[in-house]
C-alpha positions, -999 to 999 in steps of 0.1 A, spaced: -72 290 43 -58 260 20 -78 228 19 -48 214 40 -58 230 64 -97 228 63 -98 193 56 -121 206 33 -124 172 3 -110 195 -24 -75 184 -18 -85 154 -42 -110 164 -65 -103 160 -98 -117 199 -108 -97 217 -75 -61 194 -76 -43 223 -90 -45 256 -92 -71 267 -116 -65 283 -148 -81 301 -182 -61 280 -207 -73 253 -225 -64 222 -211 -38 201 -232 -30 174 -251 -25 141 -234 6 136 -254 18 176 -245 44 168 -223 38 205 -206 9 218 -188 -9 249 -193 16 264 -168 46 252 -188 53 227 -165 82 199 -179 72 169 -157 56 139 -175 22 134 -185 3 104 -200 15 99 -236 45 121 -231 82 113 -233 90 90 -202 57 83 -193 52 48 -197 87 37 -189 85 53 -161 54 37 -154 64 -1 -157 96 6 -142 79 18 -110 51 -10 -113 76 -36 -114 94 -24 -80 55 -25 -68 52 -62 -83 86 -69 -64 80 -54 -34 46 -64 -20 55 -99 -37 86 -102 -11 72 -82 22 38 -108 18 57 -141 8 50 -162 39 14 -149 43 4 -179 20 25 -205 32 18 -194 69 1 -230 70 32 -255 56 58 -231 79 37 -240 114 37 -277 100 72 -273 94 83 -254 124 55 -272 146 40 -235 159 7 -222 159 -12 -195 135 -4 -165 157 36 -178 160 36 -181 120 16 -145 116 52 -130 131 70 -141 93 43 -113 84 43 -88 108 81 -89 113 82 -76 76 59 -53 80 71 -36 110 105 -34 97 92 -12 71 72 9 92 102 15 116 126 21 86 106 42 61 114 71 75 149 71 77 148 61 40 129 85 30 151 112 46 182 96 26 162 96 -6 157 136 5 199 136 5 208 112 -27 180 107 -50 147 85 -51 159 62 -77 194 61 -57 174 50 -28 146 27 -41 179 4 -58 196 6 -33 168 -7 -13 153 -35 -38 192 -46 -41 192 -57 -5 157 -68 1 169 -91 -30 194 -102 -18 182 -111 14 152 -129 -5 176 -156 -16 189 -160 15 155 -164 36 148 -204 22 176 -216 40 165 -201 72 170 -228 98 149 -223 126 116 -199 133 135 -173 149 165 -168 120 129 -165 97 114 -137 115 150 -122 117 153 -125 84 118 -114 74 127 -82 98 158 -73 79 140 -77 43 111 -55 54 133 -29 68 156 -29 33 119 -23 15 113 10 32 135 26 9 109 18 -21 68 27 -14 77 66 3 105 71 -23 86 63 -52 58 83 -43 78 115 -39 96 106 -74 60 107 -87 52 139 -69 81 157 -81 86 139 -117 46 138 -128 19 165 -136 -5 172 -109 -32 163 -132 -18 127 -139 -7 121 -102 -31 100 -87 -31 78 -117 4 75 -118 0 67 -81 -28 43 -87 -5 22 -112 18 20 -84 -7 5 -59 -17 -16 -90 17 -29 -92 17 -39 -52 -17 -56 -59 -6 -80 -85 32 -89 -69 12 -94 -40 -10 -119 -54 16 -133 -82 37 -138 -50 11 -156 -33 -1 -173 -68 32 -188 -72 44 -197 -40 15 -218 -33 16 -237 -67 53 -241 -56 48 -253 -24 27 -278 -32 45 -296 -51 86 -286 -36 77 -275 -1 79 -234 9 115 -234 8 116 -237 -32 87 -214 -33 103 -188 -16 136 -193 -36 117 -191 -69 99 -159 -57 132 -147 -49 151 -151 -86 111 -133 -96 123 -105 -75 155 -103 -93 144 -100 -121 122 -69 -111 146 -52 -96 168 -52 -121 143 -44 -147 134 -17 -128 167 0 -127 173 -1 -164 137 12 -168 134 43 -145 146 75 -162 164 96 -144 150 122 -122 148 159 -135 132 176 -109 149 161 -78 167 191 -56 190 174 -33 182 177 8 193 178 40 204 152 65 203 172 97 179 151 119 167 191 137 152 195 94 139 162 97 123 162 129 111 203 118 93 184 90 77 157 108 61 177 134 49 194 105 31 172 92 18 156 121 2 192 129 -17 191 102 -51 173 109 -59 162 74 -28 143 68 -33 123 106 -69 114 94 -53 100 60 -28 82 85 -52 66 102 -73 57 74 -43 43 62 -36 20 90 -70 13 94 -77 -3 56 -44 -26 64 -55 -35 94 -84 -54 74 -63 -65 49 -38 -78 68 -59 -97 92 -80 -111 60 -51 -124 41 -27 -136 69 -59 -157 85 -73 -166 47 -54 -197 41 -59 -214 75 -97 -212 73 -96 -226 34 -70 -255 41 -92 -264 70 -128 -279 75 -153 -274 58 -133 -265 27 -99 -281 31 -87 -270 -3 -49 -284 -12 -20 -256 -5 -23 -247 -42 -56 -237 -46 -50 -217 -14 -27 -201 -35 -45 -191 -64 -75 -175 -41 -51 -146 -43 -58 -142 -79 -88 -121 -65 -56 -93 -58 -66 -83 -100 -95 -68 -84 -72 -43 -67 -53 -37 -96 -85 -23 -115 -99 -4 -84 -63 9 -73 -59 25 -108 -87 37 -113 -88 56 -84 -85 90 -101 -119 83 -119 -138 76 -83 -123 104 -70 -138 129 -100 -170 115 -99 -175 113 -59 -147 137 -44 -125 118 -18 -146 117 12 -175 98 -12 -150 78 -28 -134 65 11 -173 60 20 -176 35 -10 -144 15 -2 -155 9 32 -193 -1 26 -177 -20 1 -151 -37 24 -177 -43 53 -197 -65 30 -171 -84 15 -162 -83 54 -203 -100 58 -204 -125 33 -171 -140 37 -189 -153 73 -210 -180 48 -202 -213 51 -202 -215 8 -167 -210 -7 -187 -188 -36 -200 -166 -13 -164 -165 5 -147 -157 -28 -171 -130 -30 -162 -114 0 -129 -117 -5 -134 -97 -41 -149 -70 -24 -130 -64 10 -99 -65 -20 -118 -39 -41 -126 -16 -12 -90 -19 4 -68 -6 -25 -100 16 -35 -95 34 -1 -54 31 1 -52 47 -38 -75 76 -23 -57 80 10 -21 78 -2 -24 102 -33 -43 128 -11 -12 129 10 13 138 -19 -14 159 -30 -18 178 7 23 180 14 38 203 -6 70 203 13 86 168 23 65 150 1 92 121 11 87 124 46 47 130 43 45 98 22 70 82 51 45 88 78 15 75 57 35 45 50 45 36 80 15 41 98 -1 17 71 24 -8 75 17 -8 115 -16 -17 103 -9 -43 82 12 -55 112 -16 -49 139 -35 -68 116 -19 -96 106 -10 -104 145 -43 -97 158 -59 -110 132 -42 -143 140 -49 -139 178 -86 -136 170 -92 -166 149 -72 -190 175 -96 -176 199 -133 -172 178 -123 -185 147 -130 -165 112 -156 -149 129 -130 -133 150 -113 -120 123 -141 -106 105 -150 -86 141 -120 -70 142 -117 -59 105 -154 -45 114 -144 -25 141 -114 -9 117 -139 -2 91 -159 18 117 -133 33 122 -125 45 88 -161 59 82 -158 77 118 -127 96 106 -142 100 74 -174 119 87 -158 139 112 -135 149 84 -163 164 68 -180 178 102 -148 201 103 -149 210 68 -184 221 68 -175 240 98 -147 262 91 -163 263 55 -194 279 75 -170 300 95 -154 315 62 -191 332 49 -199 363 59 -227 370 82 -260 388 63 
């Protein structure tokens, strides 16, 4: 029986990813494996284009689908609504991506990843410079909605071009980048903005963001080589559905899910809630400085991509038990009434979070071996739902308990996470127990 189906943690560690062999291992710049495999490796041809190209449309897309989250404070001033009303520029985002990143994945299936991820970052653009001009609250969360849904096409689609276009060996670092690339668009984003903001309001900040997302995108296109190892799909929604039930059957792909959604639901909460406790009493800090608290997001780029290390040294189950103890104490200390000691927690709940989303997200390409687009699909949108859940609860539970409230609820989702995460292995050691023979 396959680790797939076991659960068992070998699905991601670093000696058991592929299949084992008695050649010598090769040369980081040996562009083929010891099967002869032609994909690209670290220090091979392609490589590191590829590699910026797909870290820029990371930059670019968590800088857009996050880019109220740090003026959520000057849009209820502006629009005269509360925290939870203002969350909605968030969560409508978010849930348009979760409801769309299906279907997009099962177009990039039909015309091509890097068909499908321009196509995507073309719109999203375009409706980026559109979104500052936004006249009331409602035409924002429209808006907001339509951008996130035209982002769907990107995170599952660039995960099955790395799948299908990178050595097994080099995958979850190739992953990780990506995720490093979402960590620092979404604190540039939120960087900038607030600098912005501060001094032209969140209309211009959103407008400049929007020409930064441009910029990406385009960049990005020019970058990206062209796949070699994509095999065109099928459209017929009876395949689809087929492929979906698939993967839902499989119960160590719905405990990565929810893992998944659970780390967002933290994150999202955290970060939508963030700038309302710093821009009040006892801290009050000015929009800008709001801002730049997000510079703690370089954090995630160095735990996201190095991901693949954690997992060699502690297999995946140890290296998800170390992103959320790590996450409940940034989760602890953030309660302190010292900004330090807030900053500090913030660090932390950052490391943990893309710590545990690197881990979760490369052991789903590395568990599908059939479509890897619609396997990464599921993950992402049950992530996204989190990041929704979050942000909107989050919001509801700091109107009613304050930043106490918040941190409750991103407890309960890190319980979560280590419940999954032990029962995981209590199946594993069974059917593991079940496979030796009786003496």
């Amino acid at each position: 029986m396959s680790p797939a189906d076991t659960g068992a943690s070998t699905v991601m560690d670093a000696t058991t990813a592929v299949a084992p062999t008695a050649s010598p291992a090769p040369s980081v710049a040996n562009s083929r494996t010891e099967q002869g495999d032609s994909r690209m490796t670290p220090g091979g041809p392609g490589y590191r284009r590829m590699s910026f190209a797909l870290f820029l449309a990371g930059v670019a897309t968590f800088a857009l689908l996050y880019s109220t989250q740090a003026l959520l404070p000057l849009i209820s001033g502006d629009f005269g609504v509360t925290a939870s009303e203002a969350s909605w520029t968030v969560a409508a985002a978010t849930g348009g991506l979760a409801l769309f990143v299906l279907p997009m994945s099962a177009l990039s299936e039909r015309f091509g990843r890097r068909t499908v991820m321009t196509a995507s970052l073309a719109v999203a653009v375009t409706v980026a410079l559109l979104v500052p001009f936004a006249p009331s609250m409602s035409a924002l969360i429209v808006l907001r909605a339509v951008q996130g849904a035209a982002l769907a096409g990107v995170p599952a689609s660039a995960q099955a071009y790395l799948a299908e276009e990178v050595t097994p060996r080099a995958l979850v670092t190739a992953i990780g980048l990506f995720v490093a690339g979402n960590s620092v668009g979404g604190m540039s984003g939120r960087v900038l903005t607030g600098w912005v903001a501060q001094a032209f309001g969140w209309r211009a900040a959103l407008a400049v963001l929007g020409l930064v997302a441009v910029a990406c995108a385009v960049a990005f296109r020019l970058l990206l080589p062209a796949p070699r190892h994509f095999a065109p799909g099928s459209l017929r929604p009876r395949a689809l559905a087929h492929t979906v039930r698939g993967h839902l059957a499989n119960p160590l792909l719905r405990r990565l899910y929810a893992i998944g959604a659970l780390f967002m639901t933290v994150f999202g909460g955290v970060y939508t809630v963030i700038g309302y406790r710093l821009t009040q009493g006892p801290f009050s800090l000015p929009q800008g400085i709001v801002g730049s608290i997000f510079l703690v997001y370089l954090v995630g780029t160095v735990s996201a991509s190095t991901a693949g290390t954690l997992v060699a040294r502690l297999g995946r189950r140890g290296a998800l038990y170390l992103a959320g103890g790590t996450t409940t104490a940034g989760l602890l200390l953030s309660l302190a009434g010292s900004l330090p000691l807030v900053l500090l927690g913030l660090v932390l709940i950052t490391a943990g979070f893309f710590a545990g989303h690197a881990v979760a997200s490369s052991s789903v390409s590395k568990t599908a071996t059939e479509g890897r687009a619609q396997a990464s699909a599921l993950y992402q949108s049950a992530y996204y739902i989190g990041s929704s859940v979050g942000s909107t609860v989050g919001a509801l539970a700091f109107r009613a308990q304050g930043w106490s409230g918040t941190v409750g609820m991103g407890l309960l989702a890190v319980l979560g996470v280590v419940t999954i995460t032990v029962l995981g292995s209590r199946a594993a050691r069974r059917t593991q127990a079940a496979l030796v023979p009786a003496h």
